[in-house]
C-alpha positions in Angstrom: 125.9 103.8 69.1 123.6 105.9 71.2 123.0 109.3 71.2 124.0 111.3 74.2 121.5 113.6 75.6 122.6 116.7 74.4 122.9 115.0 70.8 119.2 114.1 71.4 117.9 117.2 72.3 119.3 118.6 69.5 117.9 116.6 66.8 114.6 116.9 69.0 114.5 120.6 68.5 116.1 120.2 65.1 112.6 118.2 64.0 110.1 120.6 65.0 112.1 124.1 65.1 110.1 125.4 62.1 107.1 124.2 63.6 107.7 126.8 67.1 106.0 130.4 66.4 107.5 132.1 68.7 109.9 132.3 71.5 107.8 131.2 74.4 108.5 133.2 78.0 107.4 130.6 80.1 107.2 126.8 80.5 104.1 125.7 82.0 103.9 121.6 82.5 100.5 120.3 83.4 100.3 117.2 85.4 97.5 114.8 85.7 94.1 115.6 85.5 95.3 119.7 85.3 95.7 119.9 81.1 92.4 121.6 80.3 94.0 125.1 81.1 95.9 124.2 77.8 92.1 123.4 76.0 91.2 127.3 77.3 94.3 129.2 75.4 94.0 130.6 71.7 96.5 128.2 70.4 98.8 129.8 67.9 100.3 126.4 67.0 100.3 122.3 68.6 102.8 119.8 68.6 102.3 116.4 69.4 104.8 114.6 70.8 104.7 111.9 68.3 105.6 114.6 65.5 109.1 115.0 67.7 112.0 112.8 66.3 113.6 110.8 69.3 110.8 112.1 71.9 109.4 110.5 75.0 105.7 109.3 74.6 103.4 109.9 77.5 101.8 106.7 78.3 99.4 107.7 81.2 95.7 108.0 81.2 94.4 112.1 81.0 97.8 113.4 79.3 97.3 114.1 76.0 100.9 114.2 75.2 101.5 117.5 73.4 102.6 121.2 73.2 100.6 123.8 73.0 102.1 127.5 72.0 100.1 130.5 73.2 99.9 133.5 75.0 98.5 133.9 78.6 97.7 137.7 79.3 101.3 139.0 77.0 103.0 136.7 78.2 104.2 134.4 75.2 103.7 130.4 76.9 105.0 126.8 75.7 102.3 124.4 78.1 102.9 120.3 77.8 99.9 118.8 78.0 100.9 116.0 79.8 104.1 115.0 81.0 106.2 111.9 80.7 107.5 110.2 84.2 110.5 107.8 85.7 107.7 104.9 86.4 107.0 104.8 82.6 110.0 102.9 81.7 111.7 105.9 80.3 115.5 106.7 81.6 115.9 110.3 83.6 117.5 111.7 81.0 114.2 111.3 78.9 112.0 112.3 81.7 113.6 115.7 81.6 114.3 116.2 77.8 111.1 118.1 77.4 112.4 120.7 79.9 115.7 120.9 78.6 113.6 121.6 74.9 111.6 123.9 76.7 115.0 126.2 77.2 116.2 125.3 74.1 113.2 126.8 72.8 113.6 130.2 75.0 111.7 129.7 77.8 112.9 131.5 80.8 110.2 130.9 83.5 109.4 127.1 84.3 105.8 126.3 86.5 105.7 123.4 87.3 102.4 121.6 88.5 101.2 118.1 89.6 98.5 116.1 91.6 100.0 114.7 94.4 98.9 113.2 97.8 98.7 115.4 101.4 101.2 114.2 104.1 100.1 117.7 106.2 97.4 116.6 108.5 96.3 120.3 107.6 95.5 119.3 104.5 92.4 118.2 102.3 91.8 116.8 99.0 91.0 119.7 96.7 93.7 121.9 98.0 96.6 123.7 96.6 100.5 123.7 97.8 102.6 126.1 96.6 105.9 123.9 96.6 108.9 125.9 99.1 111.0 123.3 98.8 111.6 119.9 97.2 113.3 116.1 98.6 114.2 114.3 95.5 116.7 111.3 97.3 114.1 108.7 96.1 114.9 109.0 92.3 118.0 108.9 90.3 119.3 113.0 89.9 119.1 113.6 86.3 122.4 115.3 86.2 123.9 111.9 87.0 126.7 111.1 84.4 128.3 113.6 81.2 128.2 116.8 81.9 127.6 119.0 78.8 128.4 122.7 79.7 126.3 123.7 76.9 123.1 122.8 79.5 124.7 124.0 83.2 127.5 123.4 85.2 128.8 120.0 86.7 127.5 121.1 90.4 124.5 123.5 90.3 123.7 125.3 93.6 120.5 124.4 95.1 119.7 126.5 97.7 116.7 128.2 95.9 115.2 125.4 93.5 112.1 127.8 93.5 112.2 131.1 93.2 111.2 133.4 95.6 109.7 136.0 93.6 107.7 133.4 91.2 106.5 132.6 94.7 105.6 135.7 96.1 103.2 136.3 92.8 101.5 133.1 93.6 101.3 133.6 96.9 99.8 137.8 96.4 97.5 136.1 93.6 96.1 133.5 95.6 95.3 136.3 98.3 93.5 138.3 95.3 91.6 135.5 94.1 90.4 134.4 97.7 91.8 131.2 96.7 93.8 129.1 100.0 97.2 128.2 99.4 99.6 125.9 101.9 102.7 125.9 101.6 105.2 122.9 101.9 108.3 120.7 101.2 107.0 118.2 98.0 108.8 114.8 97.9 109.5 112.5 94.6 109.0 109.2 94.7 109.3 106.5 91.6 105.5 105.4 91.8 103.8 103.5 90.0 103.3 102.1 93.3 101.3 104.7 95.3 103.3 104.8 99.0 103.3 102.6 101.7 101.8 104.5 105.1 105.3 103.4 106.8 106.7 105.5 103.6 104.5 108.2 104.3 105.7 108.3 107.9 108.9 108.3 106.7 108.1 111.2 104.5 106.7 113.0 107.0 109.5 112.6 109.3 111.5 114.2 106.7 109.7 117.6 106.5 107.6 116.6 103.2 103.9 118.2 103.4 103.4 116.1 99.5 104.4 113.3 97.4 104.0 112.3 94.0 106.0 110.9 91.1 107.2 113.9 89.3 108.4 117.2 89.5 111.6 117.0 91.4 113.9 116.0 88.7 112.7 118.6 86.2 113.2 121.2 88.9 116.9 119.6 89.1 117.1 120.0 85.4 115.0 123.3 84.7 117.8 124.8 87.8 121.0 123.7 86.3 119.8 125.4 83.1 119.3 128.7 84.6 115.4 128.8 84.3 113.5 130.4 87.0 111.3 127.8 88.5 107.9 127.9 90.4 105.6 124.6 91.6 102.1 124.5 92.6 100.7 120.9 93.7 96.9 120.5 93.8 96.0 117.6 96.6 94.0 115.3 94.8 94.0 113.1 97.7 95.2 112.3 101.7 98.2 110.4 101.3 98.4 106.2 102.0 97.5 105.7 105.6 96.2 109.2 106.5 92.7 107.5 105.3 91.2 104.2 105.3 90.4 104.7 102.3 92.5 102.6 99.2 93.9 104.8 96.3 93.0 105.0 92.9 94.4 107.3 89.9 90.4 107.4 89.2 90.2 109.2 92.2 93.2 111.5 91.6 91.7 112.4 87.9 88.3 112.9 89.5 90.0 115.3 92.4 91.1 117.4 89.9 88.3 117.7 87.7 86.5 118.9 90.6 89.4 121.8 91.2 90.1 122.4 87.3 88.0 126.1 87.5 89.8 127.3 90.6 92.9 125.8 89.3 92.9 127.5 85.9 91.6 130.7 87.5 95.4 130.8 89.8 97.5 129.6 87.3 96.4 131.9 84.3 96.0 134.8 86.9 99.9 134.3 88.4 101.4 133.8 84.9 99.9 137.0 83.4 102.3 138.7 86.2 105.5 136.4 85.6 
């Protein structure tokens, strides 16, 4: 028989619980191409996700598939290096088990981050979008089947996936740092498929500024748990038919190598404040 997810998690956090040196503040989750913020913190301890009973392995190329425990400024931080994602093979209920740990673990504040492609014709590759708003009708909800009160209530409100105070740090930060900041809806699709440019039309017609293949459903999760929630997407490239170029995850990874130092620079600067 199967374990449900609450039974999972459980025997997840039962597996590396002595491992954990302290009760982590915030939940930072690096998407692709962004983990080397995680190589610049004084680790106080690591945990691969292979050393987790029961845990989703990432499979994709520049995740190293780990957590890192440390502090950023005094703030006390849990940071996956690398994330795990629907297109994988993995059922949604995996997908967002590392966020659902993430509480278990004590973490109050979730940032969320991910490369993702520009829909806003204002928008260039290298740029950052603080996320406003998210359109996740493209994925299966997370929350779909048992509810286990022990992890939120049947129907979550969702009027204010991201907070608007973990925003307005980013926001002030940004301005502090010089660094330029849009501002946008982000939509999730399945991938691995990048988008069609009818899709992106579509998108666009929908008020999305971004897409990518994450991030939605752990916002979904990370809400009905009670966590405080902020996003920040880097554009690592125009989206499909904005360009006549083709896309490549080669160029997303190299995008975001080029935008590591100013990344790094926002996020560690906003978190110290969270």
């Amino acid at each position: 028989m199967s374990m449900t997810p609450i039974e999972k998690l459980n025997k997840c956090y039962d597996s590396i619980k002595f491992k954990i040196p302290f009760k982590p503040k915030v939940a930072i989750i690096l998407g692709s191409g962004l983990g080397a913020l995680a190589d610049e913190i004084d680790a106080a301890a690591t945990i691969d996700y292979s050393e987790i009973d029961g845990f989703p392995q990432s499979t994709v190329i520049g995740h190293k598939g780990r957590f890192v425990f440390g502090r950023i400024g005094e703030n006390p931080v849990v940071v996956m290096q690398g994330r795990v994602h629907f297109y994988e093979g993995y059922c949604m209920s995996d997908v967002v088990l590392p966020v659902r740990l993430m509480k278990l673990m004590g973490a109050e504040l979730l940032l969320l981050t991910n490369a993702a492609g520009g829909i806003d014709s204002a928008m260039k590759a290298g740029d950052f979008m603080l996320i406003t708003d998210q359109i996740s009708n493209f994925t299966p909800n997370p929350l779909i089947g048992e509810n286990f009160a022990e992890l939120g209530t049947r129907f979550p409100d969702m009027s204010e996936i991201y907070d608007k105070e973990l925003r307005s740090v980013v926001q002030n930060t940004a301005k502090e740092l010089g660094i330029g900041l849009h501002e946008g809806v982000y939509v999730q699709a399945t991938g691995p498929s990048f988008e069609s440019p009818a899709e992106i039309k579509m998108f666009r017609a929908l008020g999305a500024n971004a897409v990518g293949m994450s991030t939605a459903c752990e916002a979904i999760v990370a809400n009905h748990a009670g966590m405080k929630i902020c996003g920040i997407s880097f554009i690592a490239n125009l989206a499909c038919g904005m360009t006549d170029n083709p896309l490549t995850h080669a160029e997303v990874m190299e995008a975001a190598d080029n935008s590591a130092p100013l990344f790094k620079k926002l996020v560690k600067a906003a978190v110290e404040k969270f």
